[in-house]
N, C-alpha and C positions, 0 to 999 in steps of 0.2 A: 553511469547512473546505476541504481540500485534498486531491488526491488522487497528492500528489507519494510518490514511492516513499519515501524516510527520513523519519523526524521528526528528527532529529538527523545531521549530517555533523561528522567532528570531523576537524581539521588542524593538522598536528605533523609536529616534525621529530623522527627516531630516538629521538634521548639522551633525550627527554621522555617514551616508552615507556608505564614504568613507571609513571608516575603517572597518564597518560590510559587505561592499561588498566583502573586503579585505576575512575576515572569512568565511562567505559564500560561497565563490568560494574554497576554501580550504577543504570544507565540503564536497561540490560538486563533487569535484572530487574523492572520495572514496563511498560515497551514490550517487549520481545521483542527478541536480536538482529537480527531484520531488518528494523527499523525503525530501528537504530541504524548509520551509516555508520564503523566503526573499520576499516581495512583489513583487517588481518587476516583477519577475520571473513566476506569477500567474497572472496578470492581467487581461489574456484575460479569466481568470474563474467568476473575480469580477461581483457579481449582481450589475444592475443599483439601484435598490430600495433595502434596508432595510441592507445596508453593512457594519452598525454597530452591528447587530446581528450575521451575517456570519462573522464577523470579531471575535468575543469574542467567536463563536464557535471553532474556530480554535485552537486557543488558551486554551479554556477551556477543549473543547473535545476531538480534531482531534489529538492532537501532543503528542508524546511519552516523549520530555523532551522543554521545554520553556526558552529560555536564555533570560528575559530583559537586557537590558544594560542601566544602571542606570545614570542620569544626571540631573541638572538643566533642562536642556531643556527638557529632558525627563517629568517631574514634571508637566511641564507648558501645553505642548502640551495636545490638546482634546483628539485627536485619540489615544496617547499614553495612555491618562487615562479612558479611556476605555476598554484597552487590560491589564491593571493594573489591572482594577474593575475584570476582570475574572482570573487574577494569582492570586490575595489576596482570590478568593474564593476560588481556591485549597491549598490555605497555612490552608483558616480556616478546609475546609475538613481532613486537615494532611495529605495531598498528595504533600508535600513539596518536598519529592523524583523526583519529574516531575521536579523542577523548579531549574535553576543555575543561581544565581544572579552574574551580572557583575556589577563595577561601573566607572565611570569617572573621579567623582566628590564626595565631601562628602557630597550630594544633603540628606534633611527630606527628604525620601517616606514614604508618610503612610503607617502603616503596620510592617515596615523594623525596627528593633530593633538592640541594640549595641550585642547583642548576636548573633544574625545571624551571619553564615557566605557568604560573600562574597568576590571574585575576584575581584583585584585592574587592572584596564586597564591602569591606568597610568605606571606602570611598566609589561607589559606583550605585547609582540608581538601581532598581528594576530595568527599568528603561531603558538606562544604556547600557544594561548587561542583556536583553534582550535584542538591542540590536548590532550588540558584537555577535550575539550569535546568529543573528541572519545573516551579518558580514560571514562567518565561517559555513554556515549553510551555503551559501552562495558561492564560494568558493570549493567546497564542493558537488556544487549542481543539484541541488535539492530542491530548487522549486521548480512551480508548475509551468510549462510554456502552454501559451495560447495561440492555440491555431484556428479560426477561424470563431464558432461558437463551440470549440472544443477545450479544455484545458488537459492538457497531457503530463503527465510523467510515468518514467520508466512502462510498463506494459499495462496504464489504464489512460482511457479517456473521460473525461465527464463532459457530459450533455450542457453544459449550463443553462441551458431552454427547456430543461425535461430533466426531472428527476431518476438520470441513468446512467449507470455507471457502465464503460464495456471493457472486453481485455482487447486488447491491438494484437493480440497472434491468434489464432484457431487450433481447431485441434489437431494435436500431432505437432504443433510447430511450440518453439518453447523461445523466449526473449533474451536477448544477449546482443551488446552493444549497437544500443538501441536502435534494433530490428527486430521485426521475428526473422525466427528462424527456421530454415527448414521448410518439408513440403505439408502442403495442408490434407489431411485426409478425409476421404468422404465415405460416411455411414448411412444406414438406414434408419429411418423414424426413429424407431423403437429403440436405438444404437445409442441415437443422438441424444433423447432424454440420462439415458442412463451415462454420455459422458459428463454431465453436468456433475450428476449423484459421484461419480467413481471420484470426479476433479477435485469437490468438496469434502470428500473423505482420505482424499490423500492431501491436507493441508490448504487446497483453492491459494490463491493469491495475495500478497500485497497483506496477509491478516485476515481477509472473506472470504468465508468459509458458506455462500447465500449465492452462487454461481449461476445460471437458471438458462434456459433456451428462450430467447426472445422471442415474443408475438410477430406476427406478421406488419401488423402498425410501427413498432419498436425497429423491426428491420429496414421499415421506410423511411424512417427519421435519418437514418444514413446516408440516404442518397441525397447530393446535392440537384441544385436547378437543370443543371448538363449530364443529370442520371448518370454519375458513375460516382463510386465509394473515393475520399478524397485520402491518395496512397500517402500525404504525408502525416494522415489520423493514421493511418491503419495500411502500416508498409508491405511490402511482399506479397500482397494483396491478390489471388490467382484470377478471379471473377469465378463466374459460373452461381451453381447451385447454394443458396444457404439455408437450413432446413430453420420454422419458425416451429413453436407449439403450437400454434392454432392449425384445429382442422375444420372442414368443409362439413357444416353439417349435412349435407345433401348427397357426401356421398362420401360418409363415414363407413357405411356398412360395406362399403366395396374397397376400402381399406385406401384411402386418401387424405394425405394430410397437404398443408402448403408450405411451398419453400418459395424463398426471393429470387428470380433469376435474373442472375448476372450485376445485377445492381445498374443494370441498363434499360430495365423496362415498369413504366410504373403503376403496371397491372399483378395481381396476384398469380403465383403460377401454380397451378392443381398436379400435386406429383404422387404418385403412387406410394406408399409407404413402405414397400418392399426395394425401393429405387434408393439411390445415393444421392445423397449432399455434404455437403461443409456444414461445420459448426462453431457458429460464433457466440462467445457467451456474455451474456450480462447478468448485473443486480438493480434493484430499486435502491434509491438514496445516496448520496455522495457521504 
């Protein structure tokens, strides 16, 4: 699994619009718009300056599988040949596996040879080009699994009962065949906020870059009925201390914030602020 920001990047020239909004929305609604790259839908992320590089990163880097939808118009357009220039560089790498060619037309693209396969749009719905690409999704593991009220992929969980998204590794551990990995490291208070901040400024996850230290209610939602964190949400799992942002107004001034302890007890634990814990991090919104 992958912990590239899209599962889906789609690339198109204008006049095709209308029929890729068609699939898109189709997509959408089984992944979620932000796992789906249509432009549109990202705009308000678009840098003012240099958005021809952040565009062919997308495409090159970010996306787990790349559909151009192939045209005349497609050929001609600038923009499109430029989101070209980075699929043909993963055809040369042989990461061809990424990329599902659509076509319109019997458009030359360079590149594109009579041995290639690709999908004819002229006889194929939205629909059911839409769900040859869940068949290819699926084939390579791109949806969500459900664990319990969790749904998981690659190194996030979402709440589906609560509006929470968490990462499944802490800090110091980093995700790789799907596990964290690694030991988890424990900071002080003041440590813990600031890995949030350093996590979000060095790129955060998944495309969220909104990383936060969970409240002390937030960390409770994790514990199941038998008070322990369930290690197939959240693997490699050490227990002990998890530091929450909420502090103890009563006894702020003596320098006390709360952490969760152990994920075994379902009392608040009052821990000195100069003391260590673990840090697990969440955002609001899926």
């Amino acid at each position: 699994m992958s912990d590239k920001r899209f599962k889906v990047a789609l690339s198109f020239p204008g006049e095709k619009r209308d029929y890729v909004l068609q699939v898109a929305e189709l997509l959408a609604e089984q992944l979620g718009k932000e796992a789906v790259f249509y432009d549109a839908w990202h705009e308000d992320k678009f840098p003012s300056m240099n958005f021809d590089t952040y565009l062919q990163k997308i495409y090159h880097q970010d996306s787990q599988l790349i559909i151009p939808f192939l045209c005349i118009d497609y050929e001609r357009k600038e923009w499109c040949g430029l989101e070209w220039r980075a699929i043909r560089d993963l055809i040369k790498k042989r990461e061809d596996k990424d990329i599902m060619l659509l076509r319109f037309d019997d458009v030359d693209m360079p590149g594109i040879f009579s041995i290639d396969r690709w999908i004819d749009l002229r006889i194929n719905t939205p629909e059911q080009i839409a769900e040859l690409i869940f068949k290819r999704l699926k084939d390579k593991k791109c949806f969500w699994q459900i664990v319990g009220k969790f749904k998981l992929i690659d190194g996030l969980a979402i709440d589906t009962e609560i509006d929470l998204m968490w990462l499944r590794f802490t800090h110091e551990q980093v995700w790789g065949n799907e596990t964290a990995n690694g030991h988890s490291r424990e900071v002080n208070w003041e440590n813990a906020l600031k890995v949030a901040e350093v996590f979000n400024e060095k790129g955060g996850y998944a495309g969220y870059i909104d990383w936060r230290l969970p409240t002390m209610n937030e960390l409770e939602t994790l514990v199941t009925i038998h008070r322990y964190i369930n290690s197939d949400v959240f693997p490699n799992n050490s227990g002990g201390n998890f530091w929450s942002s909420s502090l103890d107004a009563s006894n702020y001034s003596q320098g006390y914030g709360k952490s969760y302890f152990g994920f075994l007890s379902p009392k608040d634990y009052l821990n000195n602020k100069d003391f260590c814990s673990q840090v697990r991090l969440v955002r609001s919104g899926q």
